[in-house]
N, C-alpha and C positions, 0 to 999 in steps of 0.2 A: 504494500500500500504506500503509497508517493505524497506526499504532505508538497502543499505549494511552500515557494519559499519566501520565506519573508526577506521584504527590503532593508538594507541594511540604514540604522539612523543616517539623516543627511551631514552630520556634522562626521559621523566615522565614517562616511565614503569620501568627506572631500577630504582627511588626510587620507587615507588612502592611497587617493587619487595623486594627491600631489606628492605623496612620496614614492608613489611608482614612477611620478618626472622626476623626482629628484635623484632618482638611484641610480643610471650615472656617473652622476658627481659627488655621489656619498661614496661611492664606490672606485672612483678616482682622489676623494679626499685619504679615504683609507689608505690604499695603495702610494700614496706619496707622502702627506703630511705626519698621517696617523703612524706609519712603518717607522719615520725619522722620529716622531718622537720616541714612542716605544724602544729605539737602538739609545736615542739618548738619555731615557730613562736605564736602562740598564747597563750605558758605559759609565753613568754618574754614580751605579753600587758596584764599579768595578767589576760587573757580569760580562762586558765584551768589551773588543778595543784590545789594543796593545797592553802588555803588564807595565806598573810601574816601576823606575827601575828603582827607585828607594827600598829596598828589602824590609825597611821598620813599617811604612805604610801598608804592605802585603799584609801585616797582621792584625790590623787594626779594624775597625767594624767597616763594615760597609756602607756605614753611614758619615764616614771619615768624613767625605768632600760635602754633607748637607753642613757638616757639625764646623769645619772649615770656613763654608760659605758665611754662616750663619754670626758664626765668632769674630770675623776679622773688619776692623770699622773702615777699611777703603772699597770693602765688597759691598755692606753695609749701603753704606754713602753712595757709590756706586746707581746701585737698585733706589733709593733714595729719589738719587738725581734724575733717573731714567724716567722716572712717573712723575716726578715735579715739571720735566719738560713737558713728556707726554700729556698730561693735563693741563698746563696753560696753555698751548699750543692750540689745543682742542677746544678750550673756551673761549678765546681768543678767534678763531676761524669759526666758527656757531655763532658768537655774539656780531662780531664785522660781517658775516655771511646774511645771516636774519635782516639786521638792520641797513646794508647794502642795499638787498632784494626788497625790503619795500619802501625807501626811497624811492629805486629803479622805478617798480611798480606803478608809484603814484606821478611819478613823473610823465610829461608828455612824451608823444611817440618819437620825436625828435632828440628826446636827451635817450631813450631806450637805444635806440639806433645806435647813436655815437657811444651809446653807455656798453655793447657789445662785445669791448676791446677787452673788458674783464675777463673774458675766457680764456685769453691767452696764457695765463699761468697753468689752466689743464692742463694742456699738449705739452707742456714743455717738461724735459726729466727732471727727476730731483735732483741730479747732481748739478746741471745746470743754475737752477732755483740757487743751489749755494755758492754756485760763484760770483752770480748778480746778488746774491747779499753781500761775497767779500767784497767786490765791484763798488756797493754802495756805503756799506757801512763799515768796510778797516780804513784803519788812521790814513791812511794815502786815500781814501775811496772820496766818490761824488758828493758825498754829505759834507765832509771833514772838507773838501775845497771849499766848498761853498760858505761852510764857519770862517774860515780863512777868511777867502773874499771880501765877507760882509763884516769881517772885522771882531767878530763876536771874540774868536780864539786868537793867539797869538802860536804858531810854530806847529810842529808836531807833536810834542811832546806835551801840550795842552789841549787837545783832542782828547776829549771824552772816551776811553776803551771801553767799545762794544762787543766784538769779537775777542774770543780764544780767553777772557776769563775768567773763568769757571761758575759763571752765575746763571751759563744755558740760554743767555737772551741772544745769543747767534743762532741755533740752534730752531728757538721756537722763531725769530721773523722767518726764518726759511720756511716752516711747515705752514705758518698762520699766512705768507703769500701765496702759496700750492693750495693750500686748502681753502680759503676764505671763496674764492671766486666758484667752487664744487659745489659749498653750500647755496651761494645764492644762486646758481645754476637749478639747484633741487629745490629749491624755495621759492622762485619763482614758477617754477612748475606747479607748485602747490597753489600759490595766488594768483595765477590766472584760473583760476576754476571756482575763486572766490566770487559771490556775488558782491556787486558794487551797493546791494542799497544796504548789504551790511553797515560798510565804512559811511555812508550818504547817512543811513538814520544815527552814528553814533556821533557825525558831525552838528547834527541837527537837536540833537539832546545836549550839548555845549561840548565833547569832547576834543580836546586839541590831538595833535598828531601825536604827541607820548602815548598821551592817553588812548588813543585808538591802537594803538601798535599794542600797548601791553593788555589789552583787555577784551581786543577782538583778534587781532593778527594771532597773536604770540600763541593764544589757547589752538590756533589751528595750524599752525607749525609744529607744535610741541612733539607729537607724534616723529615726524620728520626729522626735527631735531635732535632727537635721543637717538634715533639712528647713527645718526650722522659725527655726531662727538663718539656714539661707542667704535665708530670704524675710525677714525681719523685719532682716536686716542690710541687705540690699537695699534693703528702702519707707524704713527709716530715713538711708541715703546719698544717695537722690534726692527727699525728702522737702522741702516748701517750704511748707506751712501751720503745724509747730510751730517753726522755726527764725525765721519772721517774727514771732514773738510773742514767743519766750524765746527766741532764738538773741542774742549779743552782737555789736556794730559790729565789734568785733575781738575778736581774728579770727572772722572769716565762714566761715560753712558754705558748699559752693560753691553751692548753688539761689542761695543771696542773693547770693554775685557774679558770678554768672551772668545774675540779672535785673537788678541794677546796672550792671555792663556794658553787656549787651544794650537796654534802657531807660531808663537816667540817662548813658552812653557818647555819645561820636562813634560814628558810622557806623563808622570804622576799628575801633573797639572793639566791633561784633558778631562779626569772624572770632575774636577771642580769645575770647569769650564762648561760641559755640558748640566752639572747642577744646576749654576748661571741657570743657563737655559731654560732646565725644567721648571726653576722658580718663577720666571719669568712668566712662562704661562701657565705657571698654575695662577698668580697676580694676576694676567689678565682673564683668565676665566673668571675666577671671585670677583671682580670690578666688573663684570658682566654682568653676572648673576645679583648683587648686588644693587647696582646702579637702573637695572632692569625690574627690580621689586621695587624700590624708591619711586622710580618713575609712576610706576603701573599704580601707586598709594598715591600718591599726590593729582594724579587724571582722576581717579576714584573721589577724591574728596572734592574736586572741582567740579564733576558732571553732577548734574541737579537732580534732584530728588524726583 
């Protein structure tokens, strides 16, 4: 006897659905991301990889290079420094990107037009990105003339250092020029599908433009937003082509003591190096996880009853 079959709920067919498209690329993430880290998880308990050659560390727990990582204050500082970038960089390109895109926005079709030129940090590589920062902002660069010029500074040696030290503000203008123009790329997208008598009735209820950006715009960005700082927080904490340019000796971002380690090190110094590593993104998974329940609490208490 044949029983018909029941439809499966609509919410457990669309995933499903969409992780049978996804599979793939969960199946290519596997196969590349997931394998490397898995090797660097088990070169970091000294499971694979070359032996070290210190024979006192061969007998030591296997948790040597976490207890290492975790102990020593230039590693420390280090990881510190990595996320203190990473995170202003990424508030910094959200905040400029938002408030770019609706300026753009309310502006006439003439200034959007000419306003278009903002793309151009897309296309261009990051390592590029940081040599037009050195370009502009080291002591010889366009900025530092122009103090000159206008008299404000006297010499070179009176030029304000921006670059190489160690406060990371080389660093973040390189990411917050790369990135700021992506957001408002995405944010515009968002606000052209905004209605106009939105902004028309909250001008007409006395709101000024602050006020309309934090009270209508911003709640419908927000969504788009938390996106976009957790990817751009992300590229910029695992990031190794702006930080070898304009990152400073000290403290080091960790890609560069990771690859220090890992290739100017002893042999013993690759399990601390791929520890680096694993801490790294176990950090960014928890600021995920994390920053992803905050979010979702704070949309919860804003949506209306």
């Amino acid at each position: 006897m044949s029983y018909p079959r029941r439809p499966l709920p609509t919410a457990f067919a669309d995933r499903r659905r969409v992780a049978f498209r996804l599979a793939p690329l969960l199946v290519f993430f596997a196969m590349t991301v997931g394998v490397g880290l898995v090797h660097a998880v088990l070169q970091s308990l000294a499971l694979a990889g070359p032996p070290a050659l210190d024979p006192a560390r061969e007998t030591m727990s296997r948790w040597y290079a976490y207890h290492e990582l975790l102990t020593r204050p230039d590693l420390l500082r280090s990881l510190g420094h990595t996320v203190y970038v990473a995170a202003v960089s990424a508030v910094g390109c959200v905040a400029l990107g938002s408030v770019g895109a609706y300026l753009l926005w309310r502006a006439p079709d003439w200034v959007r037009r000419a306003g278009a030129v903002y793309r151009l940090p897309i296309i261009l590589p990051h390592i590029v990105v940081a040599f037009i920062t050195v370009l502009f902002w080291s002591e010889t660069g366009l900025v530092a003339s122009l103090l000159r010029a206008a008299g404000v500074v006297r010499g070179t040696a009176a030029v304000p250092r921006v670059l190489f030290a160690g406060h990371g503000v080389g660093p973040i203008l390189a990411y917050v020029y790369k990135g700021f123009p992506f957001v408002m790329l995405m944010s515009l997208g968002v606000l052209d599908r905004v209605p106009e008598r939105l902004v028309t009735t909250a001008t007409m209820l006395g709101a000024g433009p602050v006020r309309v950006f934090g009270a209508v715009v911003l709640p419908l960005l927000a969504p788009l937003l938390n996106q976009l700082f957790i990817i751009l927080f992300l590229y910029a904490l695992g990031g190794f082509d702006i930080p070898w340019i304009l990152g400073a000796s000290r403290p080091q971002m960790i890609p560069m003591t990771v690859y220090a380690l890992y290739f100017q090190g002893s042999l013993a110094d690759r399990s601390i190096a791929m520890a680096a590593l694993v801490l790294l993104a176990a950090t960014a998974g928890l600021f995920v996880v994390v920053y992803a329940r905050i979010a979702r609490r704070l949309s919860a208490r804003e949506r209306p009853v």
